[in-house]
C-alpha positions as CSV (number, residue, x, y, z in Angstrom):
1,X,-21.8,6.2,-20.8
2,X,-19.2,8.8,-19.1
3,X,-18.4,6.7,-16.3
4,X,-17.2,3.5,-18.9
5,X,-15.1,6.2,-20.8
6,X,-13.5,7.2,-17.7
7,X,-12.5,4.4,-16.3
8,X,-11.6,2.1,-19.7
9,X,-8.3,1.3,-21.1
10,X,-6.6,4.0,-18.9
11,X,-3.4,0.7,-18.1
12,X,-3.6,2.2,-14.1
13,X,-4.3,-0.7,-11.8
14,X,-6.2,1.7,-9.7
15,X,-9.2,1.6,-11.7
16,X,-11.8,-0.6,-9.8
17,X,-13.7,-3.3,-12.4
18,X,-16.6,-2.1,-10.1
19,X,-16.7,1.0,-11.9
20,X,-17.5,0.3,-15.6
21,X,-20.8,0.3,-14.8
22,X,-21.0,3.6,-13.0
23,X,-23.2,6.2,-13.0
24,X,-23.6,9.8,-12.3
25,X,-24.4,10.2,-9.0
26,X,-25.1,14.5,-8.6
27,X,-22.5,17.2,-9.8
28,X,-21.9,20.4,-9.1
29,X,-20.3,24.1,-9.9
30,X,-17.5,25.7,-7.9
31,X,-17.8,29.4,-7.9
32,X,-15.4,31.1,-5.3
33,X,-16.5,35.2,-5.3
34,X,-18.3,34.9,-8.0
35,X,-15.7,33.5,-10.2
36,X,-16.4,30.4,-12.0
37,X,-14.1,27.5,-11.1
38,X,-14.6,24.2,-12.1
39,X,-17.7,21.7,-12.4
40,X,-17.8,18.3,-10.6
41,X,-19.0,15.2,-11.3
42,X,-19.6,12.0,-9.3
43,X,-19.5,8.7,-10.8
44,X,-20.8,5.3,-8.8
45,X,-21.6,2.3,-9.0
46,X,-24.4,0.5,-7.7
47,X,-24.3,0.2,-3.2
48,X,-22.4,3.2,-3.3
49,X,-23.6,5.0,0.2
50,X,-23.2,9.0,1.2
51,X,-22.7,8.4,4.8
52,X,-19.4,5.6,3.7
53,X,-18.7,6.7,0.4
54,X,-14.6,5.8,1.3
55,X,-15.7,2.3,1.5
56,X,-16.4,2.4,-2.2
57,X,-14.7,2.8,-5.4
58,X,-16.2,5.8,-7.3
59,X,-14.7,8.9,-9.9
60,X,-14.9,12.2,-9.0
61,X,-14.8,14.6,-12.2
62,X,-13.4,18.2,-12.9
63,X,-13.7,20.3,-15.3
64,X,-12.0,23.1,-15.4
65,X,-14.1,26.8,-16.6
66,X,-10.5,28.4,-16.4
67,X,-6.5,28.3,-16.5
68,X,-4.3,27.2,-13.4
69,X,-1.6,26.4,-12.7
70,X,-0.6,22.7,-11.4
71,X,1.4,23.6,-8.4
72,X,-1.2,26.4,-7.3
73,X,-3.9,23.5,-7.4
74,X,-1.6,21.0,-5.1
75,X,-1.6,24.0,-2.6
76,X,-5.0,24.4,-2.7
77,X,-5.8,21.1,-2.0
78,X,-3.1,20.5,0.6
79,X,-4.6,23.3,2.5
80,X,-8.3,21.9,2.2
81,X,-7.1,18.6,3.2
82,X,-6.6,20.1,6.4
83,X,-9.8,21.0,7.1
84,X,-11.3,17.3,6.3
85,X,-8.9,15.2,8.4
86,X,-5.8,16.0,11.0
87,X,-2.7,14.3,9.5
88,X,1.3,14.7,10.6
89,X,3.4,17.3,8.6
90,X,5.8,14.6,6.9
91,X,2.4,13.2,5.4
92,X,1.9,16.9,4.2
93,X,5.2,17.2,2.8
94,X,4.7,13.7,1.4
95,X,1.4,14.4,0.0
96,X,1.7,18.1,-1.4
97,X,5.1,16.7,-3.7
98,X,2.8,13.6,-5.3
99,X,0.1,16.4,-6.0
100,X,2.7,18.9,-7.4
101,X,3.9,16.1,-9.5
102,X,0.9,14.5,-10.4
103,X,-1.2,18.0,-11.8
104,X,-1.2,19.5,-14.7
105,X,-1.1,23.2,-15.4
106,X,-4.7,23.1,-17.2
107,X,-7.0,25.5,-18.8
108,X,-10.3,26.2,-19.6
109,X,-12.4,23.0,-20.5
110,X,-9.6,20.5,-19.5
111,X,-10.6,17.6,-17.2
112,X,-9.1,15.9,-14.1
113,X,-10.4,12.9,-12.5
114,X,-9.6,10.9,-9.6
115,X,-10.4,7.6,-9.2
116,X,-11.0,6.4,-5.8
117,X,-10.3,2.9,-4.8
118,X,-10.9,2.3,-1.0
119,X,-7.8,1.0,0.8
120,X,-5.3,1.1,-2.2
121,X,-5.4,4.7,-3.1
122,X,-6.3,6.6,-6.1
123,X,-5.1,7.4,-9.9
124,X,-5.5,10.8,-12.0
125,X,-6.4,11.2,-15.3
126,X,-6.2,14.5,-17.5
127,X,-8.4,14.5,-20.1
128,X,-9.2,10.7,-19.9
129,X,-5.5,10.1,-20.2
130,X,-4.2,8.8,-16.9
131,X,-1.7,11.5,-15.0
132,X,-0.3,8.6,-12.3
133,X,-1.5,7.4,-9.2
134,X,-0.8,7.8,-5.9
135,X,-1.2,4.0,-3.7
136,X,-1.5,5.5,-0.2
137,X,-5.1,4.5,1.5
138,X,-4.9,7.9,3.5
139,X,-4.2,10.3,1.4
140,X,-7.0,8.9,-1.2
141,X,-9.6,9.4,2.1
142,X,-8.8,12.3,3.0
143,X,-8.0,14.1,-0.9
144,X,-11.6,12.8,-1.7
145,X,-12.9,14.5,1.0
146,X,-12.2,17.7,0.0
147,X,-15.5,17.2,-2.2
148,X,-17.5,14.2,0.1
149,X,-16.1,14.3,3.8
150,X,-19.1,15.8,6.2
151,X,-16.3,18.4,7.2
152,X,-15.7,19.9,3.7
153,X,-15.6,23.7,3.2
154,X,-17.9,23.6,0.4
155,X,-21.2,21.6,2.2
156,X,-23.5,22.8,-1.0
157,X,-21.1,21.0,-3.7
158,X,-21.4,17.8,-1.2
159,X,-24.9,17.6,-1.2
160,X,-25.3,18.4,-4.7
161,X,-22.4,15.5,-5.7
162,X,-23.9,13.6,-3.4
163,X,-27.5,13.6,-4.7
164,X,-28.4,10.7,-6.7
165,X,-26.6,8.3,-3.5
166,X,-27.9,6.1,-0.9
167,X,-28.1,7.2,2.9
């Protein structure tokens, strides 16, 4: 199973025991003007709920259908970050320079994965190879929702990640 491989052997102590039997819970395609961008994939394990999925450990999947670069993507999601929780500039500062140096440059069919843990934060791996972590409780909430949170940009890929999980 996926979610085993994710989450096996990768030596980060982010990586919840309560994950090796996850499973997928919905996915999804990111296409922004009609340009195809990368598909997503939730992992769970069992009690996982939509409505407090940052109460739970779970993996959220990416894989890329084209080349960027690693400090454009740290932008990006700085910048939707904002739109799923208020937080102070320093913590933006703070946040955008673990995210610059914490991902990749990737290209087409290369995967990145977060792996949430609720109150300790959450580590990265690129291509099943862990990337770091970073162990701040906040920015783990409010990174993961960028793809989960009720305010997300993209309410489709939510409901579609979101699928297969408990109310």
């Amino acid at each position: 199973m996926l979610g085993a491989c994710l989450l096996a052997g990768t030596g980060t102590q982010a990586q919840p025991a309560s994950l090796a039997s996850a499973k997928l819970t919905g996915s999804a395609r990111l296409s922004v003007f009609g340009f195809q961008v990368y598909d997503a994939r939730l992992w769970t394990a069992s009690g996982f709920t939509r409505d407090s999925y940052a109460s739970h450990a779970f993996a959220l999947e990416l894989a890329y259908l084209r080349d960027f670069d690693g400090a454009e993507i740290a932008k990006r999601s700085l910048k939707e970050m904002q739109g799923v929780e208020a937080f102070t500039a320093e913590q933006g500062r703070r946040w955008l320079a673990e995210m610059t140096r914490l991902f990749p440059d990737v290209k087409k069919g290369d995967r990145l994965t977060g792996v949430y843990q609720p109150g300790t934060g959450v580590a990265f791996l690129y291509n099943d190879r862990p990337a770091g972590e970073v162990r701040d409780p906040d920015f783990a909430r409010v990174f993961m929702g960028i793809w989960l949170s009720p305010r997300t940009s993209e309410p489709a890929m939510r409901t579609q990640l979101l699928a297969g999980a408990s109310q």
